[in-house]
N, C-alpha and C positions, 0 to 999 in steps of 0.2 A: 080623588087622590089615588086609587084603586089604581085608575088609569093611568096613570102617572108613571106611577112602579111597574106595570107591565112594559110600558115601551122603555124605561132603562134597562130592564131586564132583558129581553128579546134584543137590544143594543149589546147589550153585554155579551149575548150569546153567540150574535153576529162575530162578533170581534173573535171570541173565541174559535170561531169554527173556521174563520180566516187562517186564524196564526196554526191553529192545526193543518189547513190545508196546505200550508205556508210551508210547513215544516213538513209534509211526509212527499210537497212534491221533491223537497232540497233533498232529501234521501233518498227518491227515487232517480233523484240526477246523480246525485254520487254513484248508486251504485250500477246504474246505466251505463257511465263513465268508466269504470272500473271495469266493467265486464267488457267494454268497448277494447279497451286498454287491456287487456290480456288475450284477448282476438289475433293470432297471429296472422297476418295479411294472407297468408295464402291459405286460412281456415275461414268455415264461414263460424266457428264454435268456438268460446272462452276456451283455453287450454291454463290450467294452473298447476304452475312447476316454476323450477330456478333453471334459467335459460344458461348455456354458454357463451358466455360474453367474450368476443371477438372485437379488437379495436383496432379500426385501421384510420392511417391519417393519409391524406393529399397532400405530397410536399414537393415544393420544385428543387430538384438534384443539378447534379450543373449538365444531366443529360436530359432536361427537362422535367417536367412534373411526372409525377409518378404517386403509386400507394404501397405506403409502407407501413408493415405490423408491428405494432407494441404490444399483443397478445402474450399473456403468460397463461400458464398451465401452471394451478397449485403458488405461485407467486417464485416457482423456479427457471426462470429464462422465459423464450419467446416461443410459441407455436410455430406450427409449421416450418418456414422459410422466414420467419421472425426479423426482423431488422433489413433485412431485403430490400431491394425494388420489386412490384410484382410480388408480394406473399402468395403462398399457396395456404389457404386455409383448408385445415381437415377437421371434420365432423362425424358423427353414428349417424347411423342410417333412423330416421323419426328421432332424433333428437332434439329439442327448445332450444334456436338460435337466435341469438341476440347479437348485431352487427352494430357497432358504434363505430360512427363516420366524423370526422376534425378535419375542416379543411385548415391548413394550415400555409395556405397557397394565397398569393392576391388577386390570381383569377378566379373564377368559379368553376364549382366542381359537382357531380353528382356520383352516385353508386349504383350499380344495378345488375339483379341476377335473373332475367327473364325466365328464367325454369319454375323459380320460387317466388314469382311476382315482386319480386326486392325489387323496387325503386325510390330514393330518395329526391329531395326536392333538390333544386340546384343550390348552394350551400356557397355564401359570400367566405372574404375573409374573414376566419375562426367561427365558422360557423359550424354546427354542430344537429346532426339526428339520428339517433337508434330508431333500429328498425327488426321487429321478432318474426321470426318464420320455422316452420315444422322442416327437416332435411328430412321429406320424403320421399325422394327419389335417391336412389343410390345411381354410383357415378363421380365422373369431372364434368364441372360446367364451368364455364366462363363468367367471372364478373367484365366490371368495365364502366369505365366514365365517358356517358355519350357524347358530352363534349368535346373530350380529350381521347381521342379512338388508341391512342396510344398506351393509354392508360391502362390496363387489364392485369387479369391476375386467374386464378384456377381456383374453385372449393372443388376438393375430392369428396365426397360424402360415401362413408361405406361403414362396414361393422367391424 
C-alpha cells in the first residue's frame, strides 16, 4: 500500500511542476514580447516612454495617391503641413516616434524612412501598421512609398 501512495504522489508532483513550468514560461513569453514591442527598429535596446504619435493615411486625390496627415499636436489642429498632400512631419532631435500608417487606397501601399530603418509591410485596402523609431539623426529626410515613387513626403528632425 506504502507503494501505492508514493507513485500518486510523485504523479501529483509531476503534474504540479508541469503547470509551474507551464506558467513561468507564458510569463516569460509575455514579457519577452513586451520588451520585443518597445524595441524601437532602429535600436537594438527596449526604450520606455510615450512616443509622438504621427498618423499618416495613403489616399488617392484626383492627382493621384498620395500621404496625407491627420496628426494633431495637444488635439489642437494638424502638425506640420497637416491635411496636405506630402506632410512634412517635424520632430526633436532623439525623440520616441510612433508613425501610424492607413492605407485608405485600393492599391497597395508602403512607408518608409531609410535613415531611421522605418519600413512597413505593403498594406492592402484599410490596412493598417505603426511603426516606433528614436529621431536620432537631426536633419530633412525623405519618406516615401516604394511602390508609388511619387508618393513622398520630408520629416525634419531637429531641436
Amino acid at each position: 500500500m506504502g507503494k501505492r501512495n508514493n507513485k500518486t504522489s510523485q504523479k501529483s508532483s509531476s503534474r504540479k511542476f508541469i503547470w509551474i513550468g507551464g506558467i513561468i514560461l507564458a510569463i516569460a513569453g509575455i514579457g519577452y514580447a513586451a520588451m520585443m514591442s518597445s524595441t524601437p527598429v532602429n535600436s537594438k535596446y527596449p526604450v520606455f516612454g510615450v512616443p509622438v504619435n504621427h498618423y499618416i493615411k495613403a489616399v488617392n486625390s484626383q492627382n493621384g495617391p498620395t500621404f496625407v496627415s491627420t496628426s494633431t499636436k495637444g488635439g489642437k489642429g494638424f502638425s506640420g503641413s497637416g491635411g496636405q498632400a506630402t506632410p512634412t512631419i517635424e520632430v526633436n532631435t532623439d525623440e520616441l516616434v510612433a508613425i501610424h500608417i492607413l492605407n485608405e487606397d485600393h492599391q497597395k501601399h508602403n512607408f518608409n524612412i531609410d535613415q531611421f530603418n522605418v519600413h512597413t509591410k505593403d498594406l492592402d485596402y484599410f490596412g493598417s501598421q505603426s511603426i516606433t523609431f528614436v529621431a536620432d539623426k537631426s536633419g530633412r529626410f525623405s519618406y516615401y512609398d516604394s511602390l508609388h515613387p511619387k508618393m513622398n513626403g520630408t520629416i525634419v528632425v531637429g531641436q
